[in-house]
N, CA, C and O atoms as CSV, one atom per row, in Angstrom:
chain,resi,resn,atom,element,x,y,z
A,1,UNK,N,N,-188.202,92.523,-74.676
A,1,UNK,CA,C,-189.188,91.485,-74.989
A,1,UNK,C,C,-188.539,90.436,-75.887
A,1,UNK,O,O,-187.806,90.868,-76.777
A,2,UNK,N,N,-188.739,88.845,-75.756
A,2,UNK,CA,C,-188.193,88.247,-76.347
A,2,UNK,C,C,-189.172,87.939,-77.894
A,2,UNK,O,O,-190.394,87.791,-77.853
A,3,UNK,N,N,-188.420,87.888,-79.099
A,3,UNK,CA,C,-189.262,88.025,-80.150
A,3,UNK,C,C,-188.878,86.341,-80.733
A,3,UNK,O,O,-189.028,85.895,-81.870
A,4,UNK,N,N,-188.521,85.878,-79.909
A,4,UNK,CA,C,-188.558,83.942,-80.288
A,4,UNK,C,C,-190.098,83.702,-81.016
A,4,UNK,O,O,-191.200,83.947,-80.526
A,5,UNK,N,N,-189.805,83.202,-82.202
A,5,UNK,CA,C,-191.006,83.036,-82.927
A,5,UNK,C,C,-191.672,81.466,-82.825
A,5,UNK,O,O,-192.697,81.160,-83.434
A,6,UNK,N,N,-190.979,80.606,-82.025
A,6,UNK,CA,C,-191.706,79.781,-81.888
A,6,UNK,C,C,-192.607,79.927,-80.714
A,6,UNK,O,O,-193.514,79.111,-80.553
A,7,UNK,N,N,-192.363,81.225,-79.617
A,7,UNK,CA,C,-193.873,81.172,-78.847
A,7,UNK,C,C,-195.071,82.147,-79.517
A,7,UNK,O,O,-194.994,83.348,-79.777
A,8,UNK,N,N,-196.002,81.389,-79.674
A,8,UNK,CA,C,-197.179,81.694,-80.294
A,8,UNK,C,C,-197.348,83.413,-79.505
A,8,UNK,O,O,-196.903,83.581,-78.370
A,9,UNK,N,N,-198.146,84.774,-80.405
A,9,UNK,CA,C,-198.906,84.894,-79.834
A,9,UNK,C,C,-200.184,84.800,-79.140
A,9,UNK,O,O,-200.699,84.587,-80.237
A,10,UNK,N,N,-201.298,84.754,-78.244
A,10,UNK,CA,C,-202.472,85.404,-78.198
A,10,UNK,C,C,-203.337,84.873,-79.287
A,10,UNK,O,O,-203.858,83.781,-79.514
A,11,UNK,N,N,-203.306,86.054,-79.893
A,11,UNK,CA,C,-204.182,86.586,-81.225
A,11,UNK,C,C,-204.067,85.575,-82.210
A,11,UNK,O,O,-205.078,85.434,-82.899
A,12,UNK,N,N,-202.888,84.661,-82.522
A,12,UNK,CA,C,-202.755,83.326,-82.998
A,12,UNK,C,C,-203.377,82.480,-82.716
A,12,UNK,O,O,-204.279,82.032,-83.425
A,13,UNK,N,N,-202.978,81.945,-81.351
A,13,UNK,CA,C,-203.851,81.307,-80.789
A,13,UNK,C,C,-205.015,80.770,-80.877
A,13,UNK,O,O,-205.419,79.617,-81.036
A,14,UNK,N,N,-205.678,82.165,-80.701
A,14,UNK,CA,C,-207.390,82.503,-81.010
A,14,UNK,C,C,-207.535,81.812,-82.130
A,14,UNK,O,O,-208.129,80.736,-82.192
A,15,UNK,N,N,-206.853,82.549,-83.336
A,15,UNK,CA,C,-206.989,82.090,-84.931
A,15,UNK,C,C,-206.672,80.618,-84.869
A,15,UNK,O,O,-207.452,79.958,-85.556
A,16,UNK,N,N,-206.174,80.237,-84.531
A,16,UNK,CA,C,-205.826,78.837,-84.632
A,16,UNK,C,C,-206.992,78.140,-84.253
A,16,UNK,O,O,-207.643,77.437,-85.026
A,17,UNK,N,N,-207.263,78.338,-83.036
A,17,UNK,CA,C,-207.759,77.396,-81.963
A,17,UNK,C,C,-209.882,77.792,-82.069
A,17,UNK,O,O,-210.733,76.974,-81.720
A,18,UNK,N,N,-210.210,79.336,-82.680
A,18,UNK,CA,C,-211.514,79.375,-83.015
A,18,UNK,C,C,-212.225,78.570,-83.884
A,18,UNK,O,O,-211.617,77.863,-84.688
A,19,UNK,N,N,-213.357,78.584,-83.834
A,19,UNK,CA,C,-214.409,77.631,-85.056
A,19,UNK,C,C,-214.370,78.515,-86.208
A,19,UNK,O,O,-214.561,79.731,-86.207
A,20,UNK,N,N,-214.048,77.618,-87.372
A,20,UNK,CA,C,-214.578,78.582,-88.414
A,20,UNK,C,C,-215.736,79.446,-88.462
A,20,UNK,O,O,-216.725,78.797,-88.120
A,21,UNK,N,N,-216.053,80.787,-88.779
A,21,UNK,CA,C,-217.245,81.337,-89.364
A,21,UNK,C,C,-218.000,80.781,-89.902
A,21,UNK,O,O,-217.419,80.193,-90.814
A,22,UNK,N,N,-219.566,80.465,-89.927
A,22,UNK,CA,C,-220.182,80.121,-90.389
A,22,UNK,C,C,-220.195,80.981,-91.716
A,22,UNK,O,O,-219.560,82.035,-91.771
A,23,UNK,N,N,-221.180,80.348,-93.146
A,23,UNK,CA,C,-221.028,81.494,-94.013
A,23,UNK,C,C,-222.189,82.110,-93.813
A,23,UNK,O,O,-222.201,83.339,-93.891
A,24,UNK,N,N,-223.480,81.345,-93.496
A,24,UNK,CA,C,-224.572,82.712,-93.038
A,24,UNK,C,C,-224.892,82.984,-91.462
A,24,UNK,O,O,-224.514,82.274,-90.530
A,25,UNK,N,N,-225.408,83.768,-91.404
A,25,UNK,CA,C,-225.643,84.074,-90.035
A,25,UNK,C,C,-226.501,83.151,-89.388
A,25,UNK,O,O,-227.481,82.803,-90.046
A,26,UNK,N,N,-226.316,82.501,-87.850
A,26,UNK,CA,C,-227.600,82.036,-87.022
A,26,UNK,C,C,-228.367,82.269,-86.830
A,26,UNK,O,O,-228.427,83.338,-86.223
A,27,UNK,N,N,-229.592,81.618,-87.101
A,27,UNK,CA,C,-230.644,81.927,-86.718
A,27,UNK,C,C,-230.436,82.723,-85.209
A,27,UNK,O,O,-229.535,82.494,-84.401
A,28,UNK,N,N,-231.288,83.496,-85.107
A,28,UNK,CA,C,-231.569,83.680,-83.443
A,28,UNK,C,C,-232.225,83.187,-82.536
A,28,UNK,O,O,-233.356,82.863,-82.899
A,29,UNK,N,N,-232.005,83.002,-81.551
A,29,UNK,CA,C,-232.954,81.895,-80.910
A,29,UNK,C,C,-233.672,82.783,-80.088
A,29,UNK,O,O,-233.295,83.874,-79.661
A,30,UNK,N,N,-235.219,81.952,-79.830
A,30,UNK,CA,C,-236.056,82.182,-79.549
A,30,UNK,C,C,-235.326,83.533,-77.536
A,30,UNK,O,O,-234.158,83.371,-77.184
A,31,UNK,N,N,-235.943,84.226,-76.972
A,31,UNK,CA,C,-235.843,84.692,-75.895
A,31,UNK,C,C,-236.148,83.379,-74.675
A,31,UNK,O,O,-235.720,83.435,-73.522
A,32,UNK,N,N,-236.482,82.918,-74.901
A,32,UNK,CA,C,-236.647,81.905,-73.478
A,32,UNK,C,C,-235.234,80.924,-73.540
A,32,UNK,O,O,-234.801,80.323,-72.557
A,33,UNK,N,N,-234.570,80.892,-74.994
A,33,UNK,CA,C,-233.875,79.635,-74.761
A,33,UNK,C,C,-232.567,80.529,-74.510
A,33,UNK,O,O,-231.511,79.924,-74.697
A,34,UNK,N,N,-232.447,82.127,-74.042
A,34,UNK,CA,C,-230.776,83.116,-73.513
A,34,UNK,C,C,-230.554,82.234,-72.546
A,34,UNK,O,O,-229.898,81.349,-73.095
A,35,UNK,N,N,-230.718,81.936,-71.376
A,35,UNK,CA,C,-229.988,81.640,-70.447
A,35,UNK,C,C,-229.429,80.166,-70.967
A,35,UNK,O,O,-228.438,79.891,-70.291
A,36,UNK,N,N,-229.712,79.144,-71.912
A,36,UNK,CA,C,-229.208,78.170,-72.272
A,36,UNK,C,C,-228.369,78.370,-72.910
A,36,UNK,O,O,-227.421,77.605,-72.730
A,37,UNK,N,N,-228.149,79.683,-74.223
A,37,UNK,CA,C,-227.349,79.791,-75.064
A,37,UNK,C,C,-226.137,80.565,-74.404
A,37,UNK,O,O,-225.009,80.395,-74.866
A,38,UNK,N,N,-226.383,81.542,-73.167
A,38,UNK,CA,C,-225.466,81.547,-73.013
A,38,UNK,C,C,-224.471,80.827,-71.505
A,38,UNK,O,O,-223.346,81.102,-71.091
A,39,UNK,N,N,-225.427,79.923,-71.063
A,39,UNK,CA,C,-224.274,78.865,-70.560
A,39,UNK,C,C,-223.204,78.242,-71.940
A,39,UNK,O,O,-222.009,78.357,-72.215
A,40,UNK,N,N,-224.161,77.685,-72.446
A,40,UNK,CA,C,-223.223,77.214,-73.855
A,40,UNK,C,C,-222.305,78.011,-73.995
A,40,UNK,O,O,-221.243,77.392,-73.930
A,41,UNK,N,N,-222.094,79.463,-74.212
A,41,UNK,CA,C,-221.503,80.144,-74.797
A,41,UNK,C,C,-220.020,80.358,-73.621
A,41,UNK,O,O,-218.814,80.371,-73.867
A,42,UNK,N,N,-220.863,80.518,-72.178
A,42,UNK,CA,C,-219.458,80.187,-71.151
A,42,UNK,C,C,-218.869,79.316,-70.712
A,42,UNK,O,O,-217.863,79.350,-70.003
A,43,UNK,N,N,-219.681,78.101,-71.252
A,43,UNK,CA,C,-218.931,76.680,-71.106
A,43,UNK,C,C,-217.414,76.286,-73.048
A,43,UNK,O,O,-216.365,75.683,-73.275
A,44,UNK,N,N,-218.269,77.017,-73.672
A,44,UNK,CA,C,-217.037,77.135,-74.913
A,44,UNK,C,C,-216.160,77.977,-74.745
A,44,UNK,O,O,-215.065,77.462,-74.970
A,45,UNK,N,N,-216.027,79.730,-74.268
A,45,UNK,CA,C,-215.462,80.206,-73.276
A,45,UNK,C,C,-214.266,79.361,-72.355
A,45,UNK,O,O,-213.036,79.328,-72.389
A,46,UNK,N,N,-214.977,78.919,-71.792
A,46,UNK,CA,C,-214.231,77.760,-70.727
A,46,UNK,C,C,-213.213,76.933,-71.342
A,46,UNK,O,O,-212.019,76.913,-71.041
A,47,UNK,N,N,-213.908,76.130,-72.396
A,47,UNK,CA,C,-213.148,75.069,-73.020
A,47,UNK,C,C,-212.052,75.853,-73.914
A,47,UNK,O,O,-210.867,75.542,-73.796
A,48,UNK,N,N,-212.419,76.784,-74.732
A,48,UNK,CA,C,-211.373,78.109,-75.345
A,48,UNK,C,C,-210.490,77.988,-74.285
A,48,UNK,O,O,-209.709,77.040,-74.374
A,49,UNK,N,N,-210.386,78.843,-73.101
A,49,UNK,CA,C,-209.338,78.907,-72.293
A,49,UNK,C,C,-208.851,78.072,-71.767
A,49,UNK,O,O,-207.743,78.276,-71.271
A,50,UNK,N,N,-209.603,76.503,-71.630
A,50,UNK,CA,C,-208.367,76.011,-71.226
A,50,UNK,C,C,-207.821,75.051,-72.583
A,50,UNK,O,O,-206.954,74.226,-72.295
A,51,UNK,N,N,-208.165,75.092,-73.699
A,51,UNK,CA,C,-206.852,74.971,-74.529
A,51,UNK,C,C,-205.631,75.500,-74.770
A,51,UNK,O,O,-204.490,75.066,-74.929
A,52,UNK,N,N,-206.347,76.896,-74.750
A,52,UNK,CA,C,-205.362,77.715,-75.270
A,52,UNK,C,C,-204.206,77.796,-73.552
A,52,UNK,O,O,-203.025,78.143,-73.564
A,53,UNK,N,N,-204.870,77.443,-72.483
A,53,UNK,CA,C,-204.054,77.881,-71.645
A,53,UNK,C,C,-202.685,76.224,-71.384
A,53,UNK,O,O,-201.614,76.351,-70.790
A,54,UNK,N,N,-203.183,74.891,-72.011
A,54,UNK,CA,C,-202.592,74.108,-72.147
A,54,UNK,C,C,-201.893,74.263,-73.303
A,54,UNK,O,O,-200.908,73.527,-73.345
A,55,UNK,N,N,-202.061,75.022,-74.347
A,55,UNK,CA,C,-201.164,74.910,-75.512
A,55,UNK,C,C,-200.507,75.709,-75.105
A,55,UNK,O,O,-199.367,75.243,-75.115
A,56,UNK,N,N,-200.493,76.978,-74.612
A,56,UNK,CA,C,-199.334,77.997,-74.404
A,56,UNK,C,C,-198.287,77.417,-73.360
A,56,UNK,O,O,-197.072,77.535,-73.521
A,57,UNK,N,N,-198.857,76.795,-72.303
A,57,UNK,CA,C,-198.072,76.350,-71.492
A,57,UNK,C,C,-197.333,74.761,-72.046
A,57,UNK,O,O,-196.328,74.320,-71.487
A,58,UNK,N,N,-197.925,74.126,-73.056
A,58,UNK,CA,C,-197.174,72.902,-73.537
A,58,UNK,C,C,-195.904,73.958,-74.151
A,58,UNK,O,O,-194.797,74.029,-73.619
A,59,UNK,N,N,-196.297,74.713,-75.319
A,59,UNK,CA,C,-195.358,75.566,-75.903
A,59,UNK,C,C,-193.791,75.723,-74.947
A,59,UNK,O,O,-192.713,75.164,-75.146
A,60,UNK,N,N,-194.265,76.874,-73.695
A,60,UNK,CA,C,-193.638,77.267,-73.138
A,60,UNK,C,C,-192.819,76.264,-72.537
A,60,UNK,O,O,-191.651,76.598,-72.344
A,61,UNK,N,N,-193.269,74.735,-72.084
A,61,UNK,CA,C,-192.680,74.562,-70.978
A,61,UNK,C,C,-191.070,74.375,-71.010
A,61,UNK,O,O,-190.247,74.651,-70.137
A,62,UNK,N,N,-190.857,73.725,-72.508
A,62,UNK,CA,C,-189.180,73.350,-72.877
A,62,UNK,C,C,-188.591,74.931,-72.195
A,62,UNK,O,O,-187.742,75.015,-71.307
A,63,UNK,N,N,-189.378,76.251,-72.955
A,63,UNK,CA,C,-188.048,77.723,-72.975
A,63,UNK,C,C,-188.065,77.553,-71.496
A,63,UNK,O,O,-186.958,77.338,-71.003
A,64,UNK,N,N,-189.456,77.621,-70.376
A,64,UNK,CA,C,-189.092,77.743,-68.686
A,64,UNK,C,C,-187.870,77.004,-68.421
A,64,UNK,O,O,-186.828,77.565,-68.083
A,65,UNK,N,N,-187.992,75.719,-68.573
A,65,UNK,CA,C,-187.125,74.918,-67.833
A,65,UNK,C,C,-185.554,75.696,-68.213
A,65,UNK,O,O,-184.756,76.128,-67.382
A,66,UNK,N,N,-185.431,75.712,-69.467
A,66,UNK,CA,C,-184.058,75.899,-69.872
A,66,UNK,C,C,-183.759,77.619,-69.167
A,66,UNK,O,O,-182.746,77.939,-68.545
A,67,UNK,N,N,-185.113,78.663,-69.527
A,67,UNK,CA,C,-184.561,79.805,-68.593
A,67,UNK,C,C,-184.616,79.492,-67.190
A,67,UNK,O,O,-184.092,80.322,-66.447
A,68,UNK,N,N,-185.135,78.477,-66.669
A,68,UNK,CA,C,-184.912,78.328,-64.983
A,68,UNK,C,C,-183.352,77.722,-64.676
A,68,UNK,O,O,-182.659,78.233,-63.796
A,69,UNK,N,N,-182.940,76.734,-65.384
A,69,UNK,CA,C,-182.107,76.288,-65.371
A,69,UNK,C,C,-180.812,77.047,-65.429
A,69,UNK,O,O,-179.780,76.677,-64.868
A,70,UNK,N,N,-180.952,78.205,-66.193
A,70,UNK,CA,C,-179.790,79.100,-67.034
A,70,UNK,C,C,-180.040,80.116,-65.369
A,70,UNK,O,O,-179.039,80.160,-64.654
A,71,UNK,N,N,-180.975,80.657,-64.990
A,71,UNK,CA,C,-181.533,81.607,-63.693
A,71,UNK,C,C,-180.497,81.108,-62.958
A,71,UNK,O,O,-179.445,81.709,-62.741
A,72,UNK,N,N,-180.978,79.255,-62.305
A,72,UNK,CA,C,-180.627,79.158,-61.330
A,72,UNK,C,C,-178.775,78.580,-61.476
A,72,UNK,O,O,-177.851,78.387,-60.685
A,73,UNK,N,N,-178.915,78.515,-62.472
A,73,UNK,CA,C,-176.761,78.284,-62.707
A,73,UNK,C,C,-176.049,79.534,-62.411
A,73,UNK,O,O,-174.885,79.640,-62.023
A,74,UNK,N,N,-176.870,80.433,-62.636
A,74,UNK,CA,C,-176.409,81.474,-62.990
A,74,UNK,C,C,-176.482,82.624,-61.158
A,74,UNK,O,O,-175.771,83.500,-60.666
A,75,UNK,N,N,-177.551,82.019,-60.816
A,75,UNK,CA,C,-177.509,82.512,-59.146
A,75,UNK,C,C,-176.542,81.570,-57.960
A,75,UNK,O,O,-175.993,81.826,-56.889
A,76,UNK,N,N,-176.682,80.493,-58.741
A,76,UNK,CA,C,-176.136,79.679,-57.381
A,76,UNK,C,C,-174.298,79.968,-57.941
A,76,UNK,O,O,-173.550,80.227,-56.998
A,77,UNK,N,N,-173.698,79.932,-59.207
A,77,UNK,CA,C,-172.622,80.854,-59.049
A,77,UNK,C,C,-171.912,81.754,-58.135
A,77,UNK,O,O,-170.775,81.387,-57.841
A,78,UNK,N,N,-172.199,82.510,-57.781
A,78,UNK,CA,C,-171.143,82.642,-56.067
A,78,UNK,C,C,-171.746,81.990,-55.479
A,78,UNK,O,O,-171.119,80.940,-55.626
A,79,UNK,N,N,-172.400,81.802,-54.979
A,79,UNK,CA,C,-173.063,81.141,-53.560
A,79,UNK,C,C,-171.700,80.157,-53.772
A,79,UNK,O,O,-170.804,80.048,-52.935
A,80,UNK,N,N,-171.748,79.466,-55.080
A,80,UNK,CA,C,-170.679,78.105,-54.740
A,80,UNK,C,C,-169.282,78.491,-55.045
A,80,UNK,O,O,-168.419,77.802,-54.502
A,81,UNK,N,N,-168.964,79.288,-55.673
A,81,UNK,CA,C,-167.781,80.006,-55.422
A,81,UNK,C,C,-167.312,80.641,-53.542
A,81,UNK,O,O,-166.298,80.596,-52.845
A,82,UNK,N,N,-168.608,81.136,-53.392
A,82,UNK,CA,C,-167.949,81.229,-52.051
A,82,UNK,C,C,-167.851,80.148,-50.948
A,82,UNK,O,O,-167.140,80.161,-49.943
A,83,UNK,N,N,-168.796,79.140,-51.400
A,83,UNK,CA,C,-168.843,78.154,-50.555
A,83,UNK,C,C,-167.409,77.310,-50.874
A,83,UNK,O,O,-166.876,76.829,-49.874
A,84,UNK,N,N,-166.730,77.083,-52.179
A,84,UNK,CA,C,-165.510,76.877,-52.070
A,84,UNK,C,C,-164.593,77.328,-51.591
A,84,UNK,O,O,-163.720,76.711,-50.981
A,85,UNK,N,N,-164.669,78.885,-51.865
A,85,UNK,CA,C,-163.881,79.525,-50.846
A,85,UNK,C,C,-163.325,79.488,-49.510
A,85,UNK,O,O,-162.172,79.635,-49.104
A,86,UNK,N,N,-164.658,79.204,-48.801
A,86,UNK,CA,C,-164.606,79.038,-47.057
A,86,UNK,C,C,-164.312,77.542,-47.270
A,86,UNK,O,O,-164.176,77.011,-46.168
A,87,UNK,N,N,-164.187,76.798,-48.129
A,87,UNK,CA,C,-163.872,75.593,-48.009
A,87,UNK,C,C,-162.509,75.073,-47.847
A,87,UNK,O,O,-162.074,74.080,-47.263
A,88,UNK,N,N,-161.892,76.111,-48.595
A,88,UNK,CA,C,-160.702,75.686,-49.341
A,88,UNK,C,C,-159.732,77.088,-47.689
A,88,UNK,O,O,-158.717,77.032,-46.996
A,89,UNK,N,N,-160.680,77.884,-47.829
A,89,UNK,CA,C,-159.669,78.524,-46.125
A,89,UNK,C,C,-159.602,77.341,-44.924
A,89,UNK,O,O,-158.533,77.116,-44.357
A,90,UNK,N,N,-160.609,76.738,-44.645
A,90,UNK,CA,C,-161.108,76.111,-43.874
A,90,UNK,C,C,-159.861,74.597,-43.503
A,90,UNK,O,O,-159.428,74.247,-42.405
A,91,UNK,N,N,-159.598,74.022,-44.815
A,91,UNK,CA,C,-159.143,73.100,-45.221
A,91,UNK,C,C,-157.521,73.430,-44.601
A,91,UNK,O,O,-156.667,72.853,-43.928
A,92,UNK,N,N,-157.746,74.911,-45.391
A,92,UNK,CA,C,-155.636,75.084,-45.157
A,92,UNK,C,C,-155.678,75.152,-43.944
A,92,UNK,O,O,-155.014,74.284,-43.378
A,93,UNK,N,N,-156.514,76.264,-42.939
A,93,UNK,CA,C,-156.407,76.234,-41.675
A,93,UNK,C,C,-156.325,75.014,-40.883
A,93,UNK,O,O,-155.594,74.777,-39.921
A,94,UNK,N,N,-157.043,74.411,-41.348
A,94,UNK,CA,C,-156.945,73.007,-40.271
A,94,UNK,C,C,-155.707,71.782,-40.660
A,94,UNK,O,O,-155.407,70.847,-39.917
A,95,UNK,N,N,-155.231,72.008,-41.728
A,95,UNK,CA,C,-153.954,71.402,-42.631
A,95,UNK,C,C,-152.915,71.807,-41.861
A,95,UNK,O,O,-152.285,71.016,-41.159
A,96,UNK,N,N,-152.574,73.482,-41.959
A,96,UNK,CA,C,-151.604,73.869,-41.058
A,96,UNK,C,C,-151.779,73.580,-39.960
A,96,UNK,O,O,-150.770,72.942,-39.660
A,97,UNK,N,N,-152.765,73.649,-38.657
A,97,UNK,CA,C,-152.789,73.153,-37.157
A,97,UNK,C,C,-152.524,71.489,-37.152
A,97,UNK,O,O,-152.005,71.052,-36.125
A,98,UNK,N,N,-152.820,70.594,-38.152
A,98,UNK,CA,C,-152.202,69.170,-38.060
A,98,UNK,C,C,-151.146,69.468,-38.345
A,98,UNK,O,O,-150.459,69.609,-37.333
A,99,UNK,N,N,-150.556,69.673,-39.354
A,99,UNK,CA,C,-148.764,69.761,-39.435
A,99,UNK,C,C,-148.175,70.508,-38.247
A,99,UNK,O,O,-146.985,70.199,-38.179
A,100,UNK,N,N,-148.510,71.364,-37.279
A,100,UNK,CA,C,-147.887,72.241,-36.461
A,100,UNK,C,C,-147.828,70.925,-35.161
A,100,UNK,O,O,-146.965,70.499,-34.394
A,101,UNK,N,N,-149.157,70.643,-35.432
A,101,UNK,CA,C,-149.287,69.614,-34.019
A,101,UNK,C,C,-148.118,68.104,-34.244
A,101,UNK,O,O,-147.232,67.732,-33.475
A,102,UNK,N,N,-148.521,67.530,-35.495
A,102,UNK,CA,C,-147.445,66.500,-35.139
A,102,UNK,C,C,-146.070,67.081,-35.529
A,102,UNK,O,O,-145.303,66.132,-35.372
A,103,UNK,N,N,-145.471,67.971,-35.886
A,103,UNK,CA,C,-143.976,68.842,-35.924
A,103,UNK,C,C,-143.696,69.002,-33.882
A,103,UNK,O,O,-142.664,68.823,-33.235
A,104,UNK,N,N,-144.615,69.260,-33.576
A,104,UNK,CA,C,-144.644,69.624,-32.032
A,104,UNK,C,C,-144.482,68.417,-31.368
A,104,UNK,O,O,-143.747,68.354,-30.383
A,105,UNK,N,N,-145.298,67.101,-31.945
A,105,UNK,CA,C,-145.077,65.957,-31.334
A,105,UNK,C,C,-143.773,65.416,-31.113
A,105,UNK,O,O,-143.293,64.836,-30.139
A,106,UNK,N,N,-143.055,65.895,-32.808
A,106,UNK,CA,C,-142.558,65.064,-33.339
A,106,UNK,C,C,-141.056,65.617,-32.847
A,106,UNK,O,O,-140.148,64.810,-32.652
A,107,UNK,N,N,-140.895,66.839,-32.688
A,107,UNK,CA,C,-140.007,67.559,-31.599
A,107,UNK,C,C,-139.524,67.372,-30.229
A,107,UNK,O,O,-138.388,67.303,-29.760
A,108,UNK,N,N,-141.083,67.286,-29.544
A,108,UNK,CA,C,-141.117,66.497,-28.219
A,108,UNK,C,C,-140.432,65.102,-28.070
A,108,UNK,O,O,-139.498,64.635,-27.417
A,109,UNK,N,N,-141.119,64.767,-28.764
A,109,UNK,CA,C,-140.578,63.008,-28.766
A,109,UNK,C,C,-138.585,62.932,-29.086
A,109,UNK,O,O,-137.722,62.293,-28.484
A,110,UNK,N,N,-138.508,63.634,-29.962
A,110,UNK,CA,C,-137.529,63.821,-30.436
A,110,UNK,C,C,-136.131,64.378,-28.853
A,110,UNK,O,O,-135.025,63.931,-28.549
A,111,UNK,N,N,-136.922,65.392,-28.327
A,111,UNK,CA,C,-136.183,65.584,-27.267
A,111,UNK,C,C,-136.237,65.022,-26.077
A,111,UNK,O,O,-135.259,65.376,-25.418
A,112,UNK,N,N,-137.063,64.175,-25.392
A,112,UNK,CA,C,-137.308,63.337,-24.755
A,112,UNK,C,C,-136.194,62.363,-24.865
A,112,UNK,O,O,-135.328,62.138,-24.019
A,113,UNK,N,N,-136.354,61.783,-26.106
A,113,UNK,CA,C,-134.933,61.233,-26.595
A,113,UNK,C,C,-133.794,61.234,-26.089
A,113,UNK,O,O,-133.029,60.560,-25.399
A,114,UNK,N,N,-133.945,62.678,-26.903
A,114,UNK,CA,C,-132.730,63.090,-25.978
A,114,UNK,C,C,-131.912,63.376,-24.746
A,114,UNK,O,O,-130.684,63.362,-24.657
A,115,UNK,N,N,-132.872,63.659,-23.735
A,115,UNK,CA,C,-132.712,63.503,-22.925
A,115,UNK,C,C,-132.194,62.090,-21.987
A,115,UNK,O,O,-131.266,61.900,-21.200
A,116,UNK,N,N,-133.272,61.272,-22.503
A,116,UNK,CA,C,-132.882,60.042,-21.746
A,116,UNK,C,C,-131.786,59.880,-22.375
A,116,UNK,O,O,-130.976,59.443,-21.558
A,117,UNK,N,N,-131.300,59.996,-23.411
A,117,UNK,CA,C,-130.112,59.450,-23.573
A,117,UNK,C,C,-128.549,60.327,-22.596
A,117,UNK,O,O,-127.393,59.905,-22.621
A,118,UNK,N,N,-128.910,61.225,-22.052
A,118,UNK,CA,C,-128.063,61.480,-21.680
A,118,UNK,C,C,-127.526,61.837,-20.284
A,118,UNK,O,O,-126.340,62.132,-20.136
């Protein structure tokens, strides 16, 4: 587990991001006005989570990028090692068949030469 203390926990969060305590208790409200109090209560709910789900993710987003970044350097590493590889076979192979071919030309021609000349 990573113990980096600049990502918040949770339980912080909460503390941070809750309403203070009142110092006395609420009244209770009447029974007819529950279903109002508690929309209220799942619409603050609501708004709770999505702070906290924009602050964790503002938090986070710098460490993702840099662990995606570090992931994907770190995977595409052979891939491009081998892709140099077959690059660099690829290269000599076809390096040597041009030098063989004009040495062959260059032979031919060479004896042709010779020939007519003689």
């Amino acid at each position: 587990m990573n113990d980096d203390e600049s990502i918040p926990v949770l339980t912080e969060v909460v503390q941070e991001t809750a309403p203070a305590p009142a110092s006395a208790p609420a009244p209770v409200a009447p029974a007819v006005e529950a279903p109002a109090t508690a929309e209220l209560d799942d619409d603050a709910w609501r708004a709770l989570e999505e702070r906290l789900v924009a602050r964790v993710l503002d938090r986070l987003q710098d460490r993702i990028e840099l662990v995606l970044e570090d992931q994907v350097r770190t995977s595409m590493a052979p891939v491009l090692d081998h892709v140099v590889a077959r690059l660099a076979l690829e290269l000599h192979e076809g390096l040597r068949q041009t030098v063989e071919q004009v040495v062959e030309r260059a032979v031919a021609q060479e004896l042709s030469h010779l020939k007519s000349r003689s």
